[in-house]
C-alpha positions in Angstrom: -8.5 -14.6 -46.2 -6.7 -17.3 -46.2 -8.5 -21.1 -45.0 -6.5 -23.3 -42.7 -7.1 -27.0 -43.2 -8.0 -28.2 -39.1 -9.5 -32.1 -40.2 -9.5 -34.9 -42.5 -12.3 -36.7 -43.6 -11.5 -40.1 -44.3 -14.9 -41.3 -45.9 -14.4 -38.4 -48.9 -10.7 -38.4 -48.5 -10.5 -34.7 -48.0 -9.5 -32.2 -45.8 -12.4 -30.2 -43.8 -11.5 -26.2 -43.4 -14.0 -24.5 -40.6 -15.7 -26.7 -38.1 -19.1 -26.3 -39.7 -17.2 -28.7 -42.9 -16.6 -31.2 -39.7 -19.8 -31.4 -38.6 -21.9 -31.7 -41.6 -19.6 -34.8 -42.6 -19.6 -36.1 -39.1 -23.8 -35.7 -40.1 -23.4 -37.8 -42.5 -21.4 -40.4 -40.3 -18.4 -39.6 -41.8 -15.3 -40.8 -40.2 -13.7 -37.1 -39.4 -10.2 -37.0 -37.8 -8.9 -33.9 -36.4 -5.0 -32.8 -37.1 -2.0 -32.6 -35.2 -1.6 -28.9 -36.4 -3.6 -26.9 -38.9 -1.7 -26.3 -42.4 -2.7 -24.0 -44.7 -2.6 -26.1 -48.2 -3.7 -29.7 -49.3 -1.8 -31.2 -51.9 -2.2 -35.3 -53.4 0.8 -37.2 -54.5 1.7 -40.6 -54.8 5.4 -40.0 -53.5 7.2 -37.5 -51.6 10.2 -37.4 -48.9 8.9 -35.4 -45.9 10.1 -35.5 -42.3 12.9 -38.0 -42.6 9.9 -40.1 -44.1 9.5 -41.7 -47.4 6.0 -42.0 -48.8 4.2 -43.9 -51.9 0.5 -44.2 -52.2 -1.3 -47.6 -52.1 -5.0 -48.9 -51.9 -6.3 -50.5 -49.0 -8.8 -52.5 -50.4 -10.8 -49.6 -52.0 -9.5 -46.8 -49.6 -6.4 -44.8 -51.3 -3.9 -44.5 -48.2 -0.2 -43.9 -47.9 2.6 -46.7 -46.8 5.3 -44.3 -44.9 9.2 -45.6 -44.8 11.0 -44.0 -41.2 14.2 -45.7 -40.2 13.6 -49.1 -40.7 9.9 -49.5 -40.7 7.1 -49.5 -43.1 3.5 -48.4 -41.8 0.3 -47.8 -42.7 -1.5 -44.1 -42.3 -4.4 -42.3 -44.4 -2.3 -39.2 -44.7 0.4 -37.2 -43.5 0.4 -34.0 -41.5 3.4 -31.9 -42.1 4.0 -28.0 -40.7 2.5 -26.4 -43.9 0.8 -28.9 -46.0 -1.5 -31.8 -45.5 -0.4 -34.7 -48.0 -3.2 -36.9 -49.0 -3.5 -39.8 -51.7 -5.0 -39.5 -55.2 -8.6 -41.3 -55.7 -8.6 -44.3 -57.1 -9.6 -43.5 -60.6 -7.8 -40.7 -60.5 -4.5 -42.6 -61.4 -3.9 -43.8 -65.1 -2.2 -47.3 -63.3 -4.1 -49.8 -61.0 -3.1 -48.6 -57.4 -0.8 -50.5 -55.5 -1.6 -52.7 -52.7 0.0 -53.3 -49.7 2.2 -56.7 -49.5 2.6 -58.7 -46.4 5.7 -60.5 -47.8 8.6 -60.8 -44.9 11.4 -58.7 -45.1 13.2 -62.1 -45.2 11.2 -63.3 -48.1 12.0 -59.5 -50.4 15.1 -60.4 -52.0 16.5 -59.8 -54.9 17.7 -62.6 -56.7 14.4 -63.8 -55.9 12.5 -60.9 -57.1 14.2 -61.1 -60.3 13.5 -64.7 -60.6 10.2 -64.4 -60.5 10.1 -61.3 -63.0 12.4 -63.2 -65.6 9.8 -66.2 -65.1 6.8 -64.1 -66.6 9.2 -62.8 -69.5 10.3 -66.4 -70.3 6.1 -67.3 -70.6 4.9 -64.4 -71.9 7.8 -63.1 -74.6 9.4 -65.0 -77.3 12.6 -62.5 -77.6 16.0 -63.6 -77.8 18.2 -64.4 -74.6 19.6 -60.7 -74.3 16.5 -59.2 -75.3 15.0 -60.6 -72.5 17.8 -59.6 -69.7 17.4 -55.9 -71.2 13.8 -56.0 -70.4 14.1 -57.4 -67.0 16.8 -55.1 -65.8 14.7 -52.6 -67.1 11.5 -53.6 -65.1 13.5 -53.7 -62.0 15.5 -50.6 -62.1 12.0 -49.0 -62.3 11.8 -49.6 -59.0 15.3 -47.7 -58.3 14.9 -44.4 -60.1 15.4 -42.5 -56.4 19.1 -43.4 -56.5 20.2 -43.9 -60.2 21.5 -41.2 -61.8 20.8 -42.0 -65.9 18.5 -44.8 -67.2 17.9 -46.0 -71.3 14.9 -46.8 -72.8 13.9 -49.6 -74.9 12.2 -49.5 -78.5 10.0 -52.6 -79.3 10.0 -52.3 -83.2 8.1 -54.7 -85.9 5.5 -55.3 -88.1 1.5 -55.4 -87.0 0.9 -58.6 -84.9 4.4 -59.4 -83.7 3.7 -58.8 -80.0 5.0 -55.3 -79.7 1.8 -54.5 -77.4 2.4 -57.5 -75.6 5.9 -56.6 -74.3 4.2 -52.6 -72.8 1.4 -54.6 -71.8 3.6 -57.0 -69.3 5.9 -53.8 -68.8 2.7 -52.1 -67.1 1.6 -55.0 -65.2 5.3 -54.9 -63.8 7.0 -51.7 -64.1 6.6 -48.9 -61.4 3.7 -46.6 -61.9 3.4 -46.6 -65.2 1.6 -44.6 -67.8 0.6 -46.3 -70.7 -0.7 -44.8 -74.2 -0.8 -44.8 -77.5 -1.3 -40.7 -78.4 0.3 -38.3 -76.1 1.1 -35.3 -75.7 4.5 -33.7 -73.9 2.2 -32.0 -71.8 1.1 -34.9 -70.7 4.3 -36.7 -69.5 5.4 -33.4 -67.9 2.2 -33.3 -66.1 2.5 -36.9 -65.2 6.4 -36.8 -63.8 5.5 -33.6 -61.8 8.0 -31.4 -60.6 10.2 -33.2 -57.9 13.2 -34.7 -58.7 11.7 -38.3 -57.6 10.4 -40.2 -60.5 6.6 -40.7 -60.2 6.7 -43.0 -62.7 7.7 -44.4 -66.5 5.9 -43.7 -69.6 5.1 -46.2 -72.4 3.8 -45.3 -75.5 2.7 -47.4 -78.8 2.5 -46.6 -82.0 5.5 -44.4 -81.7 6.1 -43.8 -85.2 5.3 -40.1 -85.4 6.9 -38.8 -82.6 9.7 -37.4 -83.8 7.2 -34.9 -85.3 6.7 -33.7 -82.0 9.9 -30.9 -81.0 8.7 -31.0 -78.0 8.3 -34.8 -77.2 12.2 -34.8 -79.2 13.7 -32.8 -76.2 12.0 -34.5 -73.3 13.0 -37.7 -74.5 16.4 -35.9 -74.9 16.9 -34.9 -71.9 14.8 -37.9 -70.1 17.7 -40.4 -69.7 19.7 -38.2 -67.0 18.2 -37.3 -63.8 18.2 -33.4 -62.6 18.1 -32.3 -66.4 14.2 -30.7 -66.3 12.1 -29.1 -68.7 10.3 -25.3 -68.5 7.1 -24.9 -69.2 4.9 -21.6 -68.1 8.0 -20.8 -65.8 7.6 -24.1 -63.8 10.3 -27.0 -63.8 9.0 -30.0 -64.8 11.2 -33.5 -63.9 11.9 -35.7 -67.5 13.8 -38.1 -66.0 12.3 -41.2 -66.2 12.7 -44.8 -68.2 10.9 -44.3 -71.6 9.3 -47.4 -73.4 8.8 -46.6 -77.3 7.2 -49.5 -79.7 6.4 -49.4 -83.1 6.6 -50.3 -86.7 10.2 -48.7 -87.4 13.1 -47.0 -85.2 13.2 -43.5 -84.7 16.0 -42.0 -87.1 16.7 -38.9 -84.6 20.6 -39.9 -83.9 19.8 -38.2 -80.1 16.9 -40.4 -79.7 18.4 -43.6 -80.9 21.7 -43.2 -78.7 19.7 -43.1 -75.6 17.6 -46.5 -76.3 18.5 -50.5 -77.0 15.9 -51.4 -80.2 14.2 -54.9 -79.6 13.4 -56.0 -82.9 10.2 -58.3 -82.5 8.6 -61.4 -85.1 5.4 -63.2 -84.7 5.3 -66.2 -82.3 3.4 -67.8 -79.7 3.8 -67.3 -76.4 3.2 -69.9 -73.5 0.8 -67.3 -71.6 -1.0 -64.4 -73.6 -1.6 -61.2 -71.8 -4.8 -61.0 -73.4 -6.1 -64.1 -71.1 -4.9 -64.7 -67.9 -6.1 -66.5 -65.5 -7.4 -65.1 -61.8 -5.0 -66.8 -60.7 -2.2 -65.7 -62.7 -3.1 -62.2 -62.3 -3.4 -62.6 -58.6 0.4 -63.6 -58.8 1.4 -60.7 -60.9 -0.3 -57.9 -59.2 1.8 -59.6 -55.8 4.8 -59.8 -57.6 4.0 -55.6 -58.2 3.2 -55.2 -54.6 6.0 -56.8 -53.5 8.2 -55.1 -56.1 7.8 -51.7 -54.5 7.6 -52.6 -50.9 11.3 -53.7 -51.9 12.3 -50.1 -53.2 10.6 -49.3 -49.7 13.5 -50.9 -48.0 16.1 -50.5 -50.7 15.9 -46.6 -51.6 20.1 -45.9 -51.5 22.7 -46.7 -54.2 23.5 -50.4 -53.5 27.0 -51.0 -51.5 29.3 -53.7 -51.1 31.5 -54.4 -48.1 34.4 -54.9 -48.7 36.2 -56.0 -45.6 35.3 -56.2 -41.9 37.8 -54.8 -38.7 39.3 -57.1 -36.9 37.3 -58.1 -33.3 39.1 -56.2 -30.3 39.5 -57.8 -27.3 40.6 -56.6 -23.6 40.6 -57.4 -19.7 38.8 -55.8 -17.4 41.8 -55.1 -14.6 40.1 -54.7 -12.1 37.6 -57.8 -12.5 39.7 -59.7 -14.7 36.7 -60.7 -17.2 37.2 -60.7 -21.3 35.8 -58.5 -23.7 35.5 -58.4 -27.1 34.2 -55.2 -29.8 33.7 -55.6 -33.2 33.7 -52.3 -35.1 31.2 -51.6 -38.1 32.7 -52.9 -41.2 33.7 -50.2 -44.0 31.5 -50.0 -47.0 32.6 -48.5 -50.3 30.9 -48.2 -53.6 30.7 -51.6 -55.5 33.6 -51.7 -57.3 33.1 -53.2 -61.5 34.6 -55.4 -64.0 33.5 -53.4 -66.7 35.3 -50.3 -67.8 33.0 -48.0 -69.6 33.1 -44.4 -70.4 31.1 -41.4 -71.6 27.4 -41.9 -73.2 28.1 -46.3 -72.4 28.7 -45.3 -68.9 25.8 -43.1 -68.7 23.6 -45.9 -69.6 24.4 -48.7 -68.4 26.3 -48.0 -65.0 23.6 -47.7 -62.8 22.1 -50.6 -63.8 25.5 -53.3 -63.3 25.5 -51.9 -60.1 21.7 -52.5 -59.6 22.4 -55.9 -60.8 26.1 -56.7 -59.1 25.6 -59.9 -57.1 23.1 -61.8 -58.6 23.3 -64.7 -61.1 22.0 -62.1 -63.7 25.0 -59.7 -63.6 27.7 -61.7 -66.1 24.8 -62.3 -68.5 23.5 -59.2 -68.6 27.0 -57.8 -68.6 27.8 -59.9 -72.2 24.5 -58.9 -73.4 25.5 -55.8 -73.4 29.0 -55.9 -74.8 27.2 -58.0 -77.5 25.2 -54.6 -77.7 27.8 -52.4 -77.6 30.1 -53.9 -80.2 27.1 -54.2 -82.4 25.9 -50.6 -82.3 29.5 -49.6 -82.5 29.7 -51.3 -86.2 26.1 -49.7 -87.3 27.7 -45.9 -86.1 31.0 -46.8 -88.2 28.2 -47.0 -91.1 26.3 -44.0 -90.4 27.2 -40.7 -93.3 28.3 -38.7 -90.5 30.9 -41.4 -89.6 32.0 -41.6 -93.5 32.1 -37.8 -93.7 34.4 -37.5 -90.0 36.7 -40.1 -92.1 37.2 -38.0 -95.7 37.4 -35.0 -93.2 40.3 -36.5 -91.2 41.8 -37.9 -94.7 42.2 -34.2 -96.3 43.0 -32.3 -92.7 46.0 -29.8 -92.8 47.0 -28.7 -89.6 43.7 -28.9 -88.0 42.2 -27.2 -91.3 39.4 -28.0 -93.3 38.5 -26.4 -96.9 35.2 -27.3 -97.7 35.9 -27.6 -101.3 37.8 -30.9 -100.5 34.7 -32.6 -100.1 33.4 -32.3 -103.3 33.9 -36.2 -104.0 31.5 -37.2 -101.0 28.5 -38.2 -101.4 25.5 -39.5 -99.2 25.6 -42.8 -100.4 25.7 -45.0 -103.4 22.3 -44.5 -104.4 22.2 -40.4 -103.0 23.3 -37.6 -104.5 25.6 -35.2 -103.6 24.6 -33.5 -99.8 24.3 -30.1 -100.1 27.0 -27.6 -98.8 24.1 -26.5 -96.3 24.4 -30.3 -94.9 27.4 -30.5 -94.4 28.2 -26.8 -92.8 25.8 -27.9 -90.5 27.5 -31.2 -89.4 30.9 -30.1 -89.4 30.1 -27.5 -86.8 27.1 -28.8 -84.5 28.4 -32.6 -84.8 32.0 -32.2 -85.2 32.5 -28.2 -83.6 35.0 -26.7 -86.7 34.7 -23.4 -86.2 34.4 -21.3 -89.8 37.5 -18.9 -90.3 39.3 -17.4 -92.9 43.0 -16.2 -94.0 44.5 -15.0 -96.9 40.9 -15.2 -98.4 40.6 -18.4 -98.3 37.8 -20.0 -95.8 38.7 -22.6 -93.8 37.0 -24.8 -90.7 39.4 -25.4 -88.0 39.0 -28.5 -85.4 40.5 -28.8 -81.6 42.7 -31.1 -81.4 41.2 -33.1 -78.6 37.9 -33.2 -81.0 39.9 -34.7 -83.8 41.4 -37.3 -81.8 38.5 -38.1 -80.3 36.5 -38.2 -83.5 39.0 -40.6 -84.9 38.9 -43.2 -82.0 35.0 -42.9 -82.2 34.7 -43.5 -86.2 37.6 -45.8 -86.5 40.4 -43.7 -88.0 43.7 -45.2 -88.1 
């Protein structure tokens, strides 16, 4: 027989199912509060959409409780009674972050430019990184807060020897960045259990000492699939969400190609830093765990794609006849999407879009946007070096009418200090990376490429 949940103790943060429940908490001067309607399941999150209502779990003082976003207001409630489910927050240690307080910041006082001020202060004190290093780590800590509306993210890898602060960088990112869980072994279990199975982001992972994960199949395909949002996982015939920003630091760069075009590496040395994570004041903690508070009481209020308006309809005016007094109507201006000074296309588009847009309108756009140009052009030259880009270039050199005989590629070879690749190799590049299809005439075997794919394989790998 099924049990309907009719109360909610507040004291054990639970809900009570028969009466007899309710009255040996309220013995215990619990603080029971009977619901609107009886549901018939109880289930704790830390975010959902429900009713028109946006929901994210915070402490209040050491009471877990829910701050609810309807229409333009923010408020305060222990739980949240829908038609079939009671909602209720997580326990305080059941979380792997500190829980979120609630921030009594003005409305006024939550903007952006500000907000990002204040995070590229703490990055200036606490990281010695170069100029663009820092502006990729910023954007990244802010468009944590923004995962509801963006539709692909990339991830950053902090790489260097022992000691050069790689720790230091995830250890500000989890002060800062939204929900985080931090690690240093974990399992892809663990994330998927972690991001849950709603299409909202429940938070971003970091993990140190990455250098074995590539090890992991399973780790490789959500950190595949992880940049783009409604792209989840199966696992015991449940959908799990992957979409998320993913942190990676350690001694060297993955080498998985898929991997490395989803991430910017942030190559770290050994310096000293005006404030050390490792000892911060009360005082200075104080001000970052605000700065976090007032970080998501922001995405509270900001939880649509940013818009910019673009012009405003002219105020109407008319006379009354019969009184003979003036009027006067000013229309809603139109809003479009904010339109960019940055062309960018495919996999570039992917990841960086979202986040000029995030940006647009603040004195950190133009720099951000030359940092990563700077990137761009750089990570173009290192994929002109790569073998597959010297292979596409002896293919495209010995091409007859779309055809390939693999035989013409007996010259290549991996690199001046490699031998020859084997024919394994190279069968499988030219048709996963490059798509020739294998066929075969006059017995003679041949691979033959699309058109569209050579072209575009020449433009990529510099073909002239």
């Amino acid at each position: 027989m099924q049990q309907i949940v009719y109360a909610y103790c507040h004291s054990c943060h639970c809900g009570l199912k028969s009466q007899h429940e309710g009255r040996k908490h309220r013995d215990m001067d619990h603080y029971v509060e009977k619901l609107e309607r009886t549901v018939s399941s109880i289930k704790k999150i830390v975010k959902t959409r429900q009713l028109l209502k946006f929901v994210e779990s915070i402490s209040n003082g050491t009471n877990p409780c829910f701050l609810i976003r309807s229409e333009d207001r923010v408020t305060r409630e222990y739980f949240l009674n829908t038609r079939d489910e009671l909602f209720v927050p997580h326990n305080l240690d059941e979380l792997p972050y500190p829980q979120y307080q609630e921030s009594y910041t003005t409305l006024e006082e939550l903007d952006k430019e500000k907000l990002l001020n204040q995070i590229k202060n703490w990055i200036d004190q606490t990281l010695v990184l170069k100029e663009d290093d820092k502006l990729f780590i910023l954007g990244t800590i802010f468009a944590s807060y923004c995962l509801d509306w963006m539709d692909s993210v990339h991830y950053l890898a902090f790489i260097g020897d022992i000691s050069t602060g790689k720790s230091t960088i995830l250890k500000l990112l989890q002060h800062l960045m939204y929900r985080p869980l931090y690690t240093t072994q974990i399992s892809d279990w663990q994330i998927l259990k972690f991001l849950g199975t709603e299409n909202d982001c429940n938070g971003v992972v970091l993990i140190d000492e990455c250098q074995n994960i590539e090890k992991n199949r399973n780790l490789h395909d959500i950190f595949k699939q992880g940049y783009k949002k409604n792209n989840p996982i199966s696992k015991g015939g449940i959908f799990y969400n992957t979409f998320t920003i993913y942190c990676l630091a350690g001694e060297r760069l993955v080498e998985d190609r898929a991997i490395r075009d989803r991430l910017i590496p942030i190559h770290t040395t050994e310096s000293i830093p005006q404030i050390q994570l490792s000892k911060v004041t009360d005082n200075q903690l104080k001000s970052l765990n605000q700065l976090r508070n007032d970080l998501l009481m922001w995405k509270l209020y900001n939880l649509t794609r940013p818009v910019k308006i673009l012009k405003e309809h002219p105020t109407e005016t008319w006379k009354d006849e019969d009184t003979g007094e003036m009027y006067s109507d000013t229309p809603d201006p139109e809003t479009e999407p904010i339109q960019l000074d940055i062309k960018l296309t495919g996999r570039e588009r992917e990841l960086f879009e979202d986040y000029f847009i995030l940006l647009h309108g603040t004195k950190y756009y133009e720099p951000y946007k030359q940092a990563v140009l700077r990137f761009l052009e750089k990570r173009k030259s290192y994929s002109f070096d790569t073998f597959e880009a010297k292979l596409w270039r002896e293919i495209s050199s010995v091409l007859k009418n779309n055809k390939l005989i693999l035989s013409d590629l007996d010259h290549v070879r991996e690199s001046e200090s490699f031998d020859k690749p084997s024919k394994k190799k190279l069968v499988k590049i030219i048709k996963e990376k490059f798509g020739g299809n294998q066929d075969r005439k006059e017995n003679q075997r041949f691979y033959k490429f699309d058109s569209n794919n050579i072209e575009s394989f020449d433009k990529k790998y510099g073909v002239n």
